[in-house]
SELUMRO-986258 format. One record per residue: x, y, z of N, C-alpha, C, CB in turn; residue number from 1; residue in one letter. Coordinates in steps of 0.1 Angstrom, whole numbers. Glycine has a CB too. Example, Ala and Ser with C-alpha at 12.3 -4.5 7.8 and 13.67 -1.06 7.14 Angstrom:
BEGIN
- 132_-57_78_123_-45_78_132_-33_78_113_-45_90_1_a
- 128_-22_71_137_-11_71_129_0_79_141_-6_57_2_s
! end
This chain:
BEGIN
- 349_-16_-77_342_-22_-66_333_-12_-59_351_-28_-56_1_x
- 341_1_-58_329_8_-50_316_18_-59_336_19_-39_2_x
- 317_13_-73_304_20_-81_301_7_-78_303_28_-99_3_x
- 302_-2_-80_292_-18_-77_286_-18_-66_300_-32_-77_4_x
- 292_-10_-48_284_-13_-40_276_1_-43_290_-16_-25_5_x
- 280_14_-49_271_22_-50_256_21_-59_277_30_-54_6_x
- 258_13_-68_249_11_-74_240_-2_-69_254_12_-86_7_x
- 241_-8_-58_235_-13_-51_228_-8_-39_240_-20_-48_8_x
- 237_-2_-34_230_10_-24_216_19_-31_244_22_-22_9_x
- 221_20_-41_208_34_-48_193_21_-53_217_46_-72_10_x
- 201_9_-56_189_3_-57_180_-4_-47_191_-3_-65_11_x
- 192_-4_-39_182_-10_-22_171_7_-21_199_-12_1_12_x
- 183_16_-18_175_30_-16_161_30_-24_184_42_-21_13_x
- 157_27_-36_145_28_-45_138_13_-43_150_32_-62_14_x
- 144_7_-38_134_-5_-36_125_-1_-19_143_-22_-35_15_x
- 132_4_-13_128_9_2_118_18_-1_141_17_11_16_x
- 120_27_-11_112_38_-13_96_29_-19_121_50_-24_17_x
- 98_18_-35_89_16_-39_80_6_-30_93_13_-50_18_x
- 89_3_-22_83_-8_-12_71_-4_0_95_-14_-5_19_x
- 71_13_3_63_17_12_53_17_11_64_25_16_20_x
- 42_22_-1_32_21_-3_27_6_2_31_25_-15_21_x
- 30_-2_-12_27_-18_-9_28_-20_5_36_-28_-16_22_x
- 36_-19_10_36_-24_28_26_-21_30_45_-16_41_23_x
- 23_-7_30_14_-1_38_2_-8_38_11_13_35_24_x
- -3_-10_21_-17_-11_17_-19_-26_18_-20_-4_2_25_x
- -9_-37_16_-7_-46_22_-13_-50_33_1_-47_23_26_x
- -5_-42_46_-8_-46_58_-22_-40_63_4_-42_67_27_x
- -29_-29_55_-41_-27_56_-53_-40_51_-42_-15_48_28_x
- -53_-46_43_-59_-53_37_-54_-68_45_-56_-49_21_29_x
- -44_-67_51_-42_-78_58_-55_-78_72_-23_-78_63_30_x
- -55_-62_77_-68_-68_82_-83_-71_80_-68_-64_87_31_x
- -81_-64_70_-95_-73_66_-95_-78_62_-104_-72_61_32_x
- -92_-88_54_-89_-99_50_-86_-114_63_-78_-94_42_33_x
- -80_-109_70_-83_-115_82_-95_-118_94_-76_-109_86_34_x
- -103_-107_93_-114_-113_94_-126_-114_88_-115_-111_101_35_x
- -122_-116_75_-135_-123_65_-136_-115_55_-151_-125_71_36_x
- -131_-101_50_-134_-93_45_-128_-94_34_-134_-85_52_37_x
- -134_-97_18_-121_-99_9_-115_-82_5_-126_-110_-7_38_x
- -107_-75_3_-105_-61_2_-99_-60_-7_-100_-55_12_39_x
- -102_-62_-18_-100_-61_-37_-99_-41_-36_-120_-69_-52_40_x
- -103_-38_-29_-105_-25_-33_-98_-16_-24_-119_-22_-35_41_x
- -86_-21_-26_-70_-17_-19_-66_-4_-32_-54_-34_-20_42_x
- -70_-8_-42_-68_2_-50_-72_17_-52_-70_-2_-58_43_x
- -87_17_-51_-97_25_-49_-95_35_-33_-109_15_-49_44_x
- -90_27_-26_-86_34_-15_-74_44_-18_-84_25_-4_45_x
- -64_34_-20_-50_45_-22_-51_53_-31_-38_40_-26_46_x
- -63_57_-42_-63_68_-53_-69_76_-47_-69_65_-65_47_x
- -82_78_-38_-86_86_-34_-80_90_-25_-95_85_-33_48_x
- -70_82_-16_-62_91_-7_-53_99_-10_-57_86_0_49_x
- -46_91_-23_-38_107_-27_-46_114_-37_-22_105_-35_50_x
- -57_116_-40_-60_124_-45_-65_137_-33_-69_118_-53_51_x
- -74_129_-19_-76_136_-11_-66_147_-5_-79_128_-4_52_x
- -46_139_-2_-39_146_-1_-34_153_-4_-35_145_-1_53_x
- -33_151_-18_-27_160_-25_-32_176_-27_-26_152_-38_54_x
- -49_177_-30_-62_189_-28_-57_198_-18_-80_183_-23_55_x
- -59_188_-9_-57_198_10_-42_202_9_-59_186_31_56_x
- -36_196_7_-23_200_10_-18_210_2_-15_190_9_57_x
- -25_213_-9_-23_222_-26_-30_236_-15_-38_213_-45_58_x
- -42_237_-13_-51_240_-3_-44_248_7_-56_227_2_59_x
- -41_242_17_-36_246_31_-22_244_32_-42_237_43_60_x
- -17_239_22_1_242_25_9_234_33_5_255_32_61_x
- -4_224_36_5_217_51_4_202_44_-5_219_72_62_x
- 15_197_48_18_177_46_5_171_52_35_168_57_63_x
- 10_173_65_2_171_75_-9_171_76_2_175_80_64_x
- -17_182_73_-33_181_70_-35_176_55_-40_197_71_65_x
- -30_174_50_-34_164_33_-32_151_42_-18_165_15_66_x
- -22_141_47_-22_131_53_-31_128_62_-12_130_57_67_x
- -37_134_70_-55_136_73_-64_132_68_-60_146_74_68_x
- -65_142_55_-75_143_49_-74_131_39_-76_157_42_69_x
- -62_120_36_-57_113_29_-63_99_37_-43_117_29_70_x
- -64_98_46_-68_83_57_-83_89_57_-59_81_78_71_x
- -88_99_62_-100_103_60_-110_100_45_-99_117_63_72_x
- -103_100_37_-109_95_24_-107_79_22_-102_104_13_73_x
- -96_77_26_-95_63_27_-107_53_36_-80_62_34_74_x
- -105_61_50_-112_53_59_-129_56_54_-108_58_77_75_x
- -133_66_46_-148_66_44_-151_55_30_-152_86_41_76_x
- -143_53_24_-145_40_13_-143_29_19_-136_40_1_77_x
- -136_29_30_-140_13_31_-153_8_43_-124_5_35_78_x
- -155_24_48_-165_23_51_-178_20_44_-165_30_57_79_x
- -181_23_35_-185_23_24_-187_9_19_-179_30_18_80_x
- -177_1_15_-176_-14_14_-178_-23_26_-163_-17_9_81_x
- -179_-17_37_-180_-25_48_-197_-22_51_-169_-20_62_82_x
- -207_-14_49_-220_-10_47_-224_-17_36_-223_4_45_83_x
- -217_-20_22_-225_-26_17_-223_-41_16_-226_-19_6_84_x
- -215_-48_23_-211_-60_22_-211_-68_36_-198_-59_18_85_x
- -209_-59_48_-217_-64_62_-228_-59_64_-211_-62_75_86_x
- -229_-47_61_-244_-46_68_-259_-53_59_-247_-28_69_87_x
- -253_-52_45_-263_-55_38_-259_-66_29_-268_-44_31_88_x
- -244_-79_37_-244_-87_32_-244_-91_16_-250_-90_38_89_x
- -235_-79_11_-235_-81_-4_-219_-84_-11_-241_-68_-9_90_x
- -225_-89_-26_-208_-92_-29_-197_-85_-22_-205_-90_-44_91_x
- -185_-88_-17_-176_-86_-16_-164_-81_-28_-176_-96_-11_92_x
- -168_-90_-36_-156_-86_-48_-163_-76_-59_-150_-101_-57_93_x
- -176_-76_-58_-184_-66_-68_-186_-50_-61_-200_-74_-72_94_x
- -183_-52_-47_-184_-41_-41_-175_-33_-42_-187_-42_-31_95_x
- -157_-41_-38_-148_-35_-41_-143_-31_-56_-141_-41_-35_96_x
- -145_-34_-65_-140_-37_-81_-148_-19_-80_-149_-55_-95_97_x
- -161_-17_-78_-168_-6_-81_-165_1_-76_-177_-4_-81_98_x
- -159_5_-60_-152_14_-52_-139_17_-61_-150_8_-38_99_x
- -135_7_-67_-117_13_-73_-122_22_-88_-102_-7_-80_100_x
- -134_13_-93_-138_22_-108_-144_37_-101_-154_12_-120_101_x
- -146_39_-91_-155_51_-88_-145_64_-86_-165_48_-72_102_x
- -136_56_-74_-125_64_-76_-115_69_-84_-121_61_-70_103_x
- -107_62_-96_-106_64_-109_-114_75_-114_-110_52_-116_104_x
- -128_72_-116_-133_81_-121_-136_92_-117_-139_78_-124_105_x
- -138_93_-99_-143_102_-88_-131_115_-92_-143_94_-69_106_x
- -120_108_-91_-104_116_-84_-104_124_-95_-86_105_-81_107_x
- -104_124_-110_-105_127_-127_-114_141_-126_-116_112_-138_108_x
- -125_137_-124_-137_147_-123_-135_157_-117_-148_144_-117_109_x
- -132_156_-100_-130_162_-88_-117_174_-94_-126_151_-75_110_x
- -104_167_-98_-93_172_-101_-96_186_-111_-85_161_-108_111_x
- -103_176_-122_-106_192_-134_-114_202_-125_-118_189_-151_112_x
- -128_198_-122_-136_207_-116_-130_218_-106_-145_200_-111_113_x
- -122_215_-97_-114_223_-85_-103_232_-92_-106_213_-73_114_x
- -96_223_-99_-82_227_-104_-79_230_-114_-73_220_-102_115_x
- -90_229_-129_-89_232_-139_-72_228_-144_-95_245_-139_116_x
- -64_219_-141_-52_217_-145_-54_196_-155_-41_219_-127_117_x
- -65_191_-162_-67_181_-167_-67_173_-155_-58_179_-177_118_x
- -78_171_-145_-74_163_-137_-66_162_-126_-71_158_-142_119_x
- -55_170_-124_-44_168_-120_-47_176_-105_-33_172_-130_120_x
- -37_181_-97_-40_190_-91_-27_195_-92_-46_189_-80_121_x
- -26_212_-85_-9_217_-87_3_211_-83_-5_231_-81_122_x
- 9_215_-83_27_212_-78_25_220_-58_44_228_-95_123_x
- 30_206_-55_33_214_-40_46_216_-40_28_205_-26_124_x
- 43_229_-26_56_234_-27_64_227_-14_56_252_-26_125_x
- 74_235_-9_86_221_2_79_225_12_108_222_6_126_x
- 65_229_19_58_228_34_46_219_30_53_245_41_127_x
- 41_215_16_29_208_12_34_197_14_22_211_-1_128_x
- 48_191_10_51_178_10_62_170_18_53_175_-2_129_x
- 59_161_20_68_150_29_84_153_25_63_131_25_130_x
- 93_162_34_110_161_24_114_147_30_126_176_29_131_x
- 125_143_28_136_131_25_142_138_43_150_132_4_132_x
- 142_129_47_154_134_60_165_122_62_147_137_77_133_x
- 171_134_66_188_129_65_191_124_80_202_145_60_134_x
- 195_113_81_195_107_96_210_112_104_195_87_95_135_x
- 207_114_118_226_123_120_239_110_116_231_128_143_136_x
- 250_117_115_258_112_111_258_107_96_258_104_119_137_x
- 249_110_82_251_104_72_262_108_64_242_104_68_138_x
- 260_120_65_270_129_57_286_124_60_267_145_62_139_x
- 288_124_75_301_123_77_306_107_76_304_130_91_140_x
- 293_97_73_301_80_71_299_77_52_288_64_84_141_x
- 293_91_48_289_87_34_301_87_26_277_95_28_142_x
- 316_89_31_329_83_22_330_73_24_341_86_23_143_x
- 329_64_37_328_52_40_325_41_31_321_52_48_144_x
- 334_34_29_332_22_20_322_13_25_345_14_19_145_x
- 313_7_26_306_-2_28_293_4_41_316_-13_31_146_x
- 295_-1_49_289_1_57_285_14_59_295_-4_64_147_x
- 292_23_57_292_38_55_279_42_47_305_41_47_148_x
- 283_39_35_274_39_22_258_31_25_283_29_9_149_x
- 260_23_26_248_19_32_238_22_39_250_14_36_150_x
- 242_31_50_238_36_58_234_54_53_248_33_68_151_x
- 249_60_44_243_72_38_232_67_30_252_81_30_152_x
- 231_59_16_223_59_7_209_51_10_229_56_-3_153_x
- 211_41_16_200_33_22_188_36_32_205_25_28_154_x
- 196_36_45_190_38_56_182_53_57_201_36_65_155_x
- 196_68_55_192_78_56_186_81_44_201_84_61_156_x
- 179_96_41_176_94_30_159_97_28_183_82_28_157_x
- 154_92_34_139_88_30_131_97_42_136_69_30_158_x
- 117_98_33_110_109_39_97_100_52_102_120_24_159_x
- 89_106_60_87_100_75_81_91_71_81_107_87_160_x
- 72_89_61_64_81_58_67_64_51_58_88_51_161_x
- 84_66_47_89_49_46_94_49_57_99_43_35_162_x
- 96_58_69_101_51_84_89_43_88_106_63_96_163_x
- 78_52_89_68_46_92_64_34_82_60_55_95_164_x
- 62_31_76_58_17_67_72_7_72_58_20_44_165_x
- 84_13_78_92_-6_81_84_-6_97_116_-7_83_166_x
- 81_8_102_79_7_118_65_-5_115_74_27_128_167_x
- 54_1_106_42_-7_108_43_-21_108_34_-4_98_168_x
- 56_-27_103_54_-41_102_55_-48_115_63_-46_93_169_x
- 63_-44_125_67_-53_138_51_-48_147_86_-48_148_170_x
- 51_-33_146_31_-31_153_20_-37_148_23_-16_152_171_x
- 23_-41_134_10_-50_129_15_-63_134_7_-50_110_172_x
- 22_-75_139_29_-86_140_22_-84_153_46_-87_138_173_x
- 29_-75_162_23_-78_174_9_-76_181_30_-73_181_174_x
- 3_-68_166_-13_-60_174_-21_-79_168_-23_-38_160_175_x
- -15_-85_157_-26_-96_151_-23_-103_163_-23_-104_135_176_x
- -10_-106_167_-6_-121_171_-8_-121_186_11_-125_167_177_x
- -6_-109_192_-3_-103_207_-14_-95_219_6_-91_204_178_x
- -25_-94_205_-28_-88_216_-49_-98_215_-25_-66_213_179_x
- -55_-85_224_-70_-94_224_-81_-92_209_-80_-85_240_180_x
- -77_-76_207_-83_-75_192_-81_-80_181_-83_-66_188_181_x
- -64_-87_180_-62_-96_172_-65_-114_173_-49_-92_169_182_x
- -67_-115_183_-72_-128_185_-85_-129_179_-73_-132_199_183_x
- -94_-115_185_-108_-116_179_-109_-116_163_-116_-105_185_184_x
- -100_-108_161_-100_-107_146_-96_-117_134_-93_-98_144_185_x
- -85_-128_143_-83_-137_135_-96_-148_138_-68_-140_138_186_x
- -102_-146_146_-113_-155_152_-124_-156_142_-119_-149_166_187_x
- -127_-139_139_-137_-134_131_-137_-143_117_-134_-118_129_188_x
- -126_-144_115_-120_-150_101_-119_-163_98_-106_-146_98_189_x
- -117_-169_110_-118_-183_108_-132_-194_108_-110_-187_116_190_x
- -145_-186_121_-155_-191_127_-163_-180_131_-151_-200_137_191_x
- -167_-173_124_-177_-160_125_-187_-164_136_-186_-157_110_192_x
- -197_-174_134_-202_-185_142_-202_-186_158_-194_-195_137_193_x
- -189_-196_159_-184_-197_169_-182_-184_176_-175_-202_165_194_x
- -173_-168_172_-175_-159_179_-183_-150_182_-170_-157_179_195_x
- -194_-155_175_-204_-149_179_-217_-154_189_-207_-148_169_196_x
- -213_-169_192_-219_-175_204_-214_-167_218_-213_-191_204_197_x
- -201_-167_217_-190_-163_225_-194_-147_228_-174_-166_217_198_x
- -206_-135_221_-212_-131_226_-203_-118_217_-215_-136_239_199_x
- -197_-119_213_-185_-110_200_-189_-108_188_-170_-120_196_200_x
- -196_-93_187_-199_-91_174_-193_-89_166_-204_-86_172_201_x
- -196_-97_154_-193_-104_142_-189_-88_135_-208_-114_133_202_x
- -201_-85_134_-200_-73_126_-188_-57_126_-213_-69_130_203_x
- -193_-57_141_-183_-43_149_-167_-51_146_-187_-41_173_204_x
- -165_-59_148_-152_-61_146_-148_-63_132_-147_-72_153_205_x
- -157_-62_123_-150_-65_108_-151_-52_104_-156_-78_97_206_x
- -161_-42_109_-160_-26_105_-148_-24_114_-175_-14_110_207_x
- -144_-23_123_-128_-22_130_-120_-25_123_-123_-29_141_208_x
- -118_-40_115_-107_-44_111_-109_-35_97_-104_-61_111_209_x
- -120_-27_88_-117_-20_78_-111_-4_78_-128_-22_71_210_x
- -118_1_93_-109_11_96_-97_13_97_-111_13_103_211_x
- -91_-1_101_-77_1_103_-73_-4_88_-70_-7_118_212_x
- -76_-9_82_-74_-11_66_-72_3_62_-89_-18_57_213_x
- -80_10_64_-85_22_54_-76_38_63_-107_23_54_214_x
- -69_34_76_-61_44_79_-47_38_74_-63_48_95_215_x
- -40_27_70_-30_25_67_-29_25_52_-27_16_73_216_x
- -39_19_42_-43_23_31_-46_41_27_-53_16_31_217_x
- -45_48_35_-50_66_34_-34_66_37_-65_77_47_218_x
- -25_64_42_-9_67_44_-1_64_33_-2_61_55_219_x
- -7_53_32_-4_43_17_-2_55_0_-24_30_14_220_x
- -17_57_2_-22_64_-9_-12_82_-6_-43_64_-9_221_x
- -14_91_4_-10_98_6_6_102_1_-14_95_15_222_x
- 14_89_8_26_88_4_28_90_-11_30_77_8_223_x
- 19_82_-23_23_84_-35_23_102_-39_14_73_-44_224_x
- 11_108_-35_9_121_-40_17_133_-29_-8_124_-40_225_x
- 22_131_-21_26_142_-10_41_137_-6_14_142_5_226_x
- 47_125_-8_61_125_-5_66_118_-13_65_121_6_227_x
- 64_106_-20_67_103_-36_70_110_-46_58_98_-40_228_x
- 57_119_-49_56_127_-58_55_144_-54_46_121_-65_229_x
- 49_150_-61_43_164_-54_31_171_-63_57_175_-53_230_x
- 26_161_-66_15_162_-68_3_149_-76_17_174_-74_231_x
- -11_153_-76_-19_140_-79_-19_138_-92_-32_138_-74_232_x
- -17_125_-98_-19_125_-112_-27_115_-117_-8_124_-118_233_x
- -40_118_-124_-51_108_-126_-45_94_-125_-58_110_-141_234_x
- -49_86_-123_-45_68_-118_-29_66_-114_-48_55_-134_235_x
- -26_73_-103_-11_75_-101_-11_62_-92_-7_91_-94_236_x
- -18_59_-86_-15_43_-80_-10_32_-92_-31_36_-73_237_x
- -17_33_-102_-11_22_-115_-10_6_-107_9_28_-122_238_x
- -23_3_-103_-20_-10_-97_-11_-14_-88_-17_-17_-104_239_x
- -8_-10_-78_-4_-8_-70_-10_-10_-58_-2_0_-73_240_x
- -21_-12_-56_-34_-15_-50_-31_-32_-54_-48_-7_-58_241_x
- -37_-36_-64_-36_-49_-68_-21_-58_-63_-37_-48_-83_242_x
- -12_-48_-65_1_-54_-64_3_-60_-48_12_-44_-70_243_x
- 1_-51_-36_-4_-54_-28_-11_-63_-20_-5_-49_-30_244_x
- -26_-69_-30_-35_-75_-29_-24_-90_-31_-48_-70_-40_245_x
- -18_-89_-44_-10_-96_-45_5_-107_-35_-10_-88_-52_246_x
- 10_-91_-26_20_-96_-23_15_-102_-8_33_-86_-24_247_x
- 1_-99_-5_-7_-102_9_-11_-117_7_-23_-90_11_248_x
- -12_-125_-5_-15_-135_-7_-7_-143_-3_-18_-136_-18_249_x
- 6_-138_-17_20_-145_-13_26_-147_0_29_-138_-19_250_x
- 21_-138_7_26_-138_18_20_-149_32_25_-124_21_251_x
- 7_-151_25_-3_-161_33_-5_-154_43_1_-175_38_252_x
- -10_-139_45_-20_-135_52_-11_-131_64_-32_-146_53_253_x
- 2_-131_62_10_-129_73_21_-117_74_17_-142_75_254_x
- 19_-107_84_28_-95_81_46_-100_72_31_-88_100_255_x
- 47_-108_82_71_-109_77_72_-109_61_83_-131_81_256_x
- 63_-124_57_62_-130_47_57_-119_36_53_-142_51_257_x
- 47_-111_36_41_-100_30_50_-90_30_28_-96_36_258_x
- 58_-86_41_70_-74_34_81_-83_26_80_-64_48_259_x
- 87_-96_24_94_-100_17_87_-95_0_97_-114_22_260_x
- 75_-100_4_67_-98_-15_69_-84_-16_45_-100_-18_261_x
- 65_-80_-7_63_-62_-14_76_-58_-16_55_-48_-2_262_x
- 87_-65_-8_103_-62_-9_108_-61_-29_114_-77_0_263_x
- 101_-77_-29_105_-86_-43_97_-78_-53_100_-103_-43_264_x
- 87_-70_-51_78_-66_-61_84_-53_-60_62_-69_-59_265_x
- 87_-48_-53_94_-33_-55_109_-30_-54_90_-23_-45_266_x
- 120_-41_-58_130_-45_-61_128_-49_-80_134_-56_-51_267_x
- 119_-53_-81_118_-55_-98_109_-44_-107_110_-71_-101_268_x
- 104_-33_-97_100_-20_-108_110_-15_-104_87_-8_-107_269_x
- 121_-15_-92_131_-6_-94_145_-13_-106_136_-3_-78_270_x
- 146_-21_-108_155_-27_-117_149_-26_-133_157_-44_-111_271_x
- 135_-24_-136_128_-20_-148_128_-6_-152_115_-23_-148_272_x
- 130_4_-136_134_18_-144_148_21_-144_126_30_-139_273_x
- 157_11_-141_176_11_-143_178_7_-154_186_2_-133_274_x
- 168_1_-163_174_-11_-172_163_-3_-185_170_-32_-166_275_x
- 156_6_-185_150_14_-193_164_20_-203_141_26_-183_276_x
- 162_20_-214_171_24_-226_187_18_-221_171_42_-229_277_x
- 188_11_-216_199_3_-209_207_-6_-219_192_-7_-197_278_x
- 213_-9_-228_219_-20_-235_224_-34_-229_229_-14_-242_279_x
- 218_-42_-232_221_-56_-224_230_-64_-232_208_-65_-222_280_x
- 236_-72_-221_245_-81_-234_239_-91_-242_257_-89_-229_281_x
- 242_-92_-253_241_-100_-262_226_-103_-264_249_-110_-261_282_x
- 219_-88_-262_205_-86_-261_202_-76_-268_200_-84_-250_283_x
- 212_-63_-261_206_-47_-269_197_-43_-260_197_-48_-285_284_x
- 190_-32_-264_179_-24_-256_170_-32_-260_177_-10_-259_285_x
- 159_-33_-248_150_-39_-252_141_-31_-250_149_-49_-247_286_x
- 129_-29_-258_120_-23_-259_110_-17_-244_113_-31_-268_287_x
- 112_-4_-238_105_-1_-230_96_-3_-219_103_3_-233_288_x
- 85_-8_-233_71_-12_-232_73_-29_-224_64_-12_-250_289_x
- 78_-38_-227_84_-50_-220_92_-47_-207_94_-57_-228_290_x
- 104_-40_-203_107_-34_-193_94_-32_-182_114_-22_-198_291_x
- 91_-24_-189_79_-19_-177_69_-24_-171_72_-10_-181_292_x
- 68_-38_-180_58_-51_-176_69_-58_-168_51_-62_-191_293_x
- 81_-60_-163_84_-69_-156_77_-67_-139_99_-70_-159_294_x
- 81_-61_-136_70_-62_-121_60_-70_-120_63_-49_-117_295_x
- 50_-65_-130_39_-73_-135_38_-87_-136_38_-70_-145_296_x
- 46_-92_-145_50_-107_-151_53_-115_-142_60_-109_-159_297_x
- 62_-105_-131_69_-114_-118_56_-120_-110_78_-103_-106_298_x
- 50_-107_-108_36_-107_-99_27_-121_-106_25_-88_-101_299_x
- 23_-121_-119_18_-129_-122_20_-146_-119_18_-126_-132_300_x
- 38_-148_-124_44_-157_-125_44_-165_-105_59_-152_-134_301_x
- 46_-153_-97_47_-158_-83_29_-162_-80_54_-143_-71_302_x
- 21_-158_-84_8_-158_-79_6_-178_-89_-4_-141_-85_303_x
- 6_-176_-98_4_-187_-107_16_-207_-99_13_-176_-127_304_x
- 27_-197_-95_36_-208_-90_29_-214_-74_54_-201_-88_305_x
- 25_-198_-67_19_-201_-50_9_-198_-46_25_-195_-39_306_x
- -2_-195_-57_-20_-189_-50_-21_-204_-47_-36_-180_-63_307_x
- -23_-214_-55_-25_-227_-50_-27_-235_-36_-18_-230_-53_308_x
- -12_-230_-31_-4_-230_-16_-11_-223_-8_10_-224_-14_309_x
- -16_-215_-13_-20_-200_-1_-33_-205_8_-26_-183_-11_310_x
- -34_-207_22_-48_-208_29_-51_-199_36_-50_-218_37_311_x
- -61_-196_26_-69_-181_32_-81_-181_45_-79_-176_17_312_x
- -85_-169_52_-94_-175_64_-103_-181_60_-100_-166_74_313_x
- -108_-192_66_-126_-202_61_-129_-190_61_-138_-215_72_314_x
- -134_-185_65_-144_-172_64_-148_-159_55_-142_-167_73_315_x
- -130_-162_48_-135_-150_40_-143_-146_27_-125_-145_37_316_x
- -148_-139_24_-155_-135_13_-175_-141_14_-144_-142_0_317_x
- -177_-146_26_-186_-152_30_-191_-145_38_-183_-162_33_318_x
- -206_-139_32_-211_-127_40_-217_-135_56_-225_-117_30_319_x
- -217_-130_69_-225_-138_78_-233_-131_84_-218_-144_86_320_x
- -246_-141_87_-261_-137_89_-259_-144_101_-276_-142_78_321_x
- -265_-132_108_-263_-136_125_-276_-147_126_-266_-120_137_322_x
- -275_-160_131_-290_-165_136_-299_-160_146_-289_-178_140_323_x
- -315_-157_142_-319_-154_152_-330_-165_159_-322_-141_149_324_x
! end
């Protein structure tokens, strides 16, 4: 009984962990997307951020200043997509698709040229990257049967950046629902129009809502190269971006609902890398290559059962020309 709650414990623990990114980049893209902005290029952001991170932090030695430089790269691409899609009213989905191929290809280039290591950049050392902290009391409840355990392997454990991705969800809940900039922003999204009679520019607030996209998307990305990992590795997001894009759908555009997806979508890569060379009953091992697509399949199969369902803002993906 107690390897069965242990081995639940480690897999809540790795779903918590795989789940931060997605939160993050999720609840970024939840704002723009919210007010009109379609943001396909959730991906493109989080590669250049950990690529950004990972450089400075290789660099200067510090977490901290890579996680800077990490939202700073973030927030200047979606500035980027917000110039060429509000200011100059252009595709939306052709703008982002090319921001994720640029970066792909940007992060590749940059890597060899600086670091001569294929792309990559070095190994950070324990002041370059995010450590795991141990919450008080873990050690002394981690004999603890249940509750105990839970709390050692779950709760404690993880480094600042998945505290912050559960913190973001109740501040993003209350900044959409609570406050004046989220009124405007859900406003933006539904009747561009309308708030713009009301004397509320259209524009300034959907470059806002991509800034704040593109600083929670740069923590997003950051996290994979500087506390995830410990260092950048050409396309280390692996869709991940998309998946996101994904669990923001499922979720109908709404913070709770959108961490349950990202929960469910990073509960099933963590059960694909437990069940890797794993013998199943009256199955056998199953080939790797399949394993490693289940996340995927899920993602597909949930989008295919509820994009249908999903009501997205009237407004989005619909560039708007102010009347004059």
């Amino acid at each position: 009984m107690s390897d069965a709650i242990l081995l639940v414990a480690l897999l809540a623990a790795a779903t918590a962990r795989g789940a931060a990114p997605l939160v993050l980049a999720a609840l970024g893209g939840l704002f723009a997307e919210r007010s009109g902005i379609v943001d396909i290029g959730l991906e493109g952001k989080m590669l250049a951020s950990a690529f950004a991170a990972a450089a400075t932090a290789a660099v200067t030695g510090s977490a901290w200043a890579g996680l800077g430089a990490g939202i700073a790269a973030s927030v200047m691409i979606g500035l980027v997509h917000g110039f060429a899609c509000i200011t100059h009213h252009g595709n939306q989905v052709v703008s982002g698709m090319a921001l994720n191929i640029t970066a792909s290809g940007l992060t590749a280039v940059l890597g060899y040229a600086w670091f001569r290591e294929g792309g990559q950049t070095p190994l950070l050392g324990a002041g370059a990257r995010f450590a795991p902290i141990e919450l008080p009391g873990a050690a002394a409840l981690a004999g603890m049967p249940g509750i105990g355990v839970i709390y050692a392997q779950v709760v404690s454990g993880h480094n600042v950046l998945v505290y912050l991705a559960a913190a973001a969800v109740p501040v993003v809940t209350w900044l959409v629902y609570r406050t004046r900039f989220g009124l405007r922003l859900r406003a933006v999204g539904e009747s561009p129009g309308a708030v713009d009679t009301a004397g509320i520019s259209v524009s300034a607030t959907r470059y806002e809502a991509l800034v704040v996209s593109g600083v929670l998307c740069g923590i997003s990305g950051a996290y994979l190269s500087i506390a995830h990992h410990a260092s950048f590795i050409r396309d280390m997001s692996a869709g991940k971006g998309y998946l996101a894009l994904a669990a923001l759908i499922f979720g109908q555009w709404r913070p709770a609902p959108t961490l349950g997806a990202c929960l469910l979508f990073a509960f099933a890569d963590a059960v694909q890398t437990r069940l890797q060379g794993t013998p199943l009953p009256l199955v056998g091992v199953v080939p790797v290559q399949l394993i490693q697509a289940l996340p995927y399949v899920l993602t597909v199969c949930l989008l295919a059962g509820f994009v249908g369902r999903a009501v997205a803002p009237h407004a989005i993906g619909v560039p708007y020309v102010k009347e004059r």
